[in-house]
N, C-alpha and C positions, 0 to 999 in steps of 0.2 A: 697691512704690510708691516715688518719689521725690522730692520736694518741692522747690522752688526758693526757694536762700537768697539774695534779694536782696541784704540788709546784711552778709553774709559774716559772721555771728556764729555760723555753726553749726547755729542752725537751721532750718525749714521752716515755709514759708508751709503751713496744711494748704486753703488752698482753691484750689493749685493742682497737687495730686498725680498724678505720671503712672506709668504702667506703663513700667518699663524695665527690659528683662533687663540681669545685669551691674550692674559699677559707677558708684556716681553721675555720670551728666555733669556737665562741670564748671560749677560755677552753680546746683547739685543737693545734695540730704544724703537719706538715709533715715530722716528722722524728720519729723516735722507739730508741733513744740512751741513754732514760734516765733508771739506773739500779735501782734506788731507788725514787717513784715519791712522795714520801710522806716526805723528806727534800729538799728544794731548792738546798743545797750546795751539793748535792750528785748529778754528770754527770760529762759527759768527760772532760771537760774544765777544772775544779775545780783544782787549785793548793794546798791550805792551808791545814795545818796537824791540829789533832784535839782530843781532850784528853776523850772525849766524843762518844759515838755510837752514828751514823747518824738516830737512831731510830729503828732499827730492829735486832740490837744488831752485826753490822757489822761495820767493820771502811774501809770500802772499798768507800770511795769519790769522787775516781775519776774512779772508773765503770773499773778498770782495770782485777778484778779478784781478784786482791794480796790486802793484810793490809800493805803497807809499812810503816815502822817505821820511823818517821823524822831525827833523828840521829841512826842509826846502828853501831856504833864505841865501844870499849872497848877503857876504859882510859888506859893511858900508867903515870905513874911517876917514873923517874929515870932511870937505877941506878945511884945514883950520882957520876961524878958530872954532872952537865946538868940537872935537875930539872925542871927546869920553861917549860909552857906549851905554850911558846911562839907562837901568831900565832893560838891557838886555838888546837896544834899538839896533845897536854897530855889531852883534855875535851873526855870524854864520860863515858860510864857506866859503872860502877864498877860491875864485878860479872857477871851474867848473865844478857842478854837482859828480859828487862820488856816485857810483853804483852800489846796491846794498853791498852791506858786508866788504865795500873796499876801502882803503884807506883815505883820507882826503886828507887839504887841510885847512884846520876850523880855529877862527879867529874869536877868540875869548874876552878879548881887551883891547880898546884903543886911549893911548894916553896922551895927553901934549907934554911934549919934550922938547927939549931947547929953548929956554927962557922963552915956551907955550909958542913958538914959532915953527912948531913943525907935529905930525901926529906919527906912534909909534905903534904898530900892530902887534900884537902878544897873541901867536900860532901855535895852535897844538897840530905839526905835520903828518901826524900818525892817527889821527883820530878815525875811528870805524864807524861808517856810516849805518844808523841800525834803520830798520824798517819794519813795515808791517801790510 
């Protein structure tokens, strides 16, 4: 069988498989693993997360099944003292988990502020939750 790679990513649409002796014609692969043939960057391979639907209004890129969210973390800041977000430990989203591609918002920094008697959250509110 030979499957047709629309997006030229390699691999194959499987629900348009045909019988062909010999090598793939071109526009062809011998494999069926591609889940979405109309983005290049949507198959198994695919690492990058992405803020954006791969086109059919799915943010599933890497043909797993699931929408993984690139950071899945709630932010932590405080209680003081011990503030700072050292190491990246205090970064994530404030609130609840965005849905891909929607906006949230993602805590970047916590500092202690007021002579280190208090901790101060640095939000980015517009942040686009990317996925894969």
């Amino acid at each position: 069988m030979r499957y047709p790679d629309e997006d030229g990513d390699g691999f194959g649409d499987p629900a348009g498989g045909q019988h062909v002796c010999g090598a793939a014609p071109p526009g062809f692969v011998e494999n069926s693993f591609d889940c979405y043939d109309g983005n290049a960057d949507a198959h198994p391979d695919h690492l990058g997360h992405h803020v954006a639907h791969r086109g059919d209004g799915s943010f599933d890129y890497d043909c797993d099944g699931f929408e993984s969210l690139e950071a899945a973390r709630q932010a932590t800041c405080g209680p003081w003292p011990g503030c700072e977000t050292a190491g990246g430990k205090g970064t994530g989203w404030v609130g609840s988990f965005p849905a891909c591609g929607e906006e949230g918002a993602w805590m970047f920094d916590c500092d202690q502020r007021f002579l280190w008697t208090h901790c101060r959250q640095e939000v980015d509110r517009g942040r686009l939750a990317a996925c894969r």
